[in-house]
N, C-alpha and C positions, 0 to 999 in steps of 0.2 A: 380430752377433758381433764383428767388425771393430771396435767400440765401446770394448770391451774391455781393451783393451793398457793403458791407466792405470791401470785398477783391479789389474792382475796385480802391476803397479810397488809399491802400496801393500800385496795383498797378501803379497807378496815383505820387504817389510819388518816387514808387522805380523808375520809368521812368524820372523824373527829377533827380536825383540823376546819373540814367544809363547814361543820357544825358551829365550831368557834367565829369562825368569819360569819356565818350564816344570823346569826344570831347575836351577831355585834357583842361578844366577850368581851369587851377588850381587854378586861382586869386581867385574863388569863392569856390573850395572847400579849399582852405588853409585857407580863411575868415570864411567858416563854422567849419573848425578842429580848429581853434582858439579863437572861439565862443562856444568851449565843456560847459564851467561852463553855458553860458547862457542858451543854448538848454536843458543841464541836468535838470539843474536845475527847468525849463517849462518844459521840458518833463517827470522829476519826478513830479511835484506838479498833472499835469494833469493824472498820472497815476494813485497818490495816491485818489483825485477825483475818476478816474473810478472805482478803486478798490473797495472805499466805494461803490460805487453807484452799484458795483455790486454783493456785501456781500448782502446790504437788497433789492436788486429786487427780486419781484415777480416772480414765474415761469411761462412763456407764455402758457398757452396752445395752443395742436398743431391746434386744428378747430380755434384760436382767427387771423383769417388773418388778418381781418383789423389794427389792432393795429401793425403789419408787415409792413404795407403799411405807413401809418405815420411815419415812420422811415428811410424810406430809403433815404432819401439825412441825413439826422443826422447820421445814421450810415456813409455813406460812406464818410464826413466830419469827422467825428472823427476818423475814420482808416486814413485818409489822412493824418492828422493833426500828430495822433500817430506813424508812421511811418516816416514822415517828420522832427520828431524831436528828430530820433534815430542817433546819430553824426556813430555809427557803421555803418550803410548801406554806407555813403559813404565811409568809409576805406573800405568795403568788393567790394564796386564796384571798389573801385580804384585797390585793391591788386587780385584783380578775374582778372581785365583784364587787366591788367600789366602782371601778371604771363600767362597768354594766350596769348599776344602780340597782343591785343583788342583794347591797346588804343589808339594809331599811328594808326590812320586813314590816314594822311600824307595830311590833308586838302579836303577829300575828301566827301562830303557830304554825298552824298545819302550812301555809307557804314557806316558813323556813324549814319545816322536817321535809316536804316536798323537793324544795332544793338542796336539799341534806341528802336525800334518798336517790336524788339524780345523780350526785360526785359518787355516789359510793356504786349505782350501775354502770355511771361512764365507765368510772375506773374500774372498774368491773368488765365490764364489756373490752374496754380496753386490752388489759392484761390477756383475755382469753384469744380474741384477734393475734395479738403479739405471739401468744407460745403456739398459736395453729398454724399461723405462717411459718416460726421457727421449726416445728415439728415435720411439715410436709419436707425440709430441706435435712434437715437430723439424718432423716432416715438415709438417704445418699453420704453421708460424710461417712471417712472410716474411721477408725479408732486412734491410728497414729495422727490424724491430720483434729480431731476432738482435745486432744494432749496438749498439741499447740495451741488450739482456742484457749484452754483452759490457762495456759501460764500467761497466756496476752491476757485474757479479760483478766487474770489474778495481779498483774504487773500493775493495768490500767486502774484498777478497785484497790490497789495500797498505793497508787500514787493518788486517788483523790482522797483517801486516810490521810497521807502525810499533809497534801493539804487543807482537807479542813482544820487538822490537829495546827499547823501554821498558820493559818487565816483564823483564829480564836485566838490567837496572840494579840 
């Protein structure tokens, strides 16, 4: 459960985002779709950041809880932040429920907070599946072969840095 706090971070976001679509913003999502080079471009530098930072992290072991615990509002900040600053969530919200006919609520509250409140349990629900599967398999991996995961996913998370930071050009 403890796993978790990241995913909340992204669901937290993809919820504002579902809000915006939900609710036909446009002013503010047309302000955000026209804001691409600035978000990319923060939202690649910050990737490339993560990236390094998690090429040379150390691998957790699974008994080190505590150091689990000191994390959890930083983790679920930085998932928020990293999600928050992907210009694609709100195109995928827009065009998801456009093509559903999701987004004409027709002024009507409570069914757009309701489909508001669904993206933020999907995604919700989501994340916590994701790190329960990852978790039941954590526990079999060793610490040298963790080391490797981490410089692969750190390699994979600064090359989509350099490109988003390139693709806002």
């Amino acid at each position: 459960m403890e796993d978790c706090q990241a995913g909340l971070g992204a669901a937290l976001a993809d919820m504002i985002y579902g809000s915006i679509a939900a609710f036909g913003l446009t002013i503010i999502s047309n302000a955000l779709l026209a804001s691409q080079f600035w978000i990319r471009l923060i939202g690649g530098i910050f990737l490339v950041y993560l990236g390094i930072k998690t090429c040379f992290s150390k691998a957790i072991k699974q008994g080190d809880k505590k150091l689990m615990h000191q994390t959890l509002l930083k983790d679920f900040i930085t998932t928020f932040f990293l999600t928050l600053t992907n210009p694609m969530t709100i195109v995928a919200f827009l065009g998801i429920f456009a093509a559903l006919g999701l987004s004409n609520t027709d002024g009507n509250l409570f069914q757009g907070a309701f489909l508001v409140m669904g993206v933020f349990f999907g995604s919700s629900l989501w994340w916590f599946l994701l790190s329960e599967f990852v978790a039941l398999f954590r526990k079999k991996i060793e610490e040298k072969m963790m080391r490797w995961i981490n410089r692969i996913a750190g390699l994979i998370i600064l090359g989509f840095g350099i490109f988003a930071m390139i693709s806002g050009l």
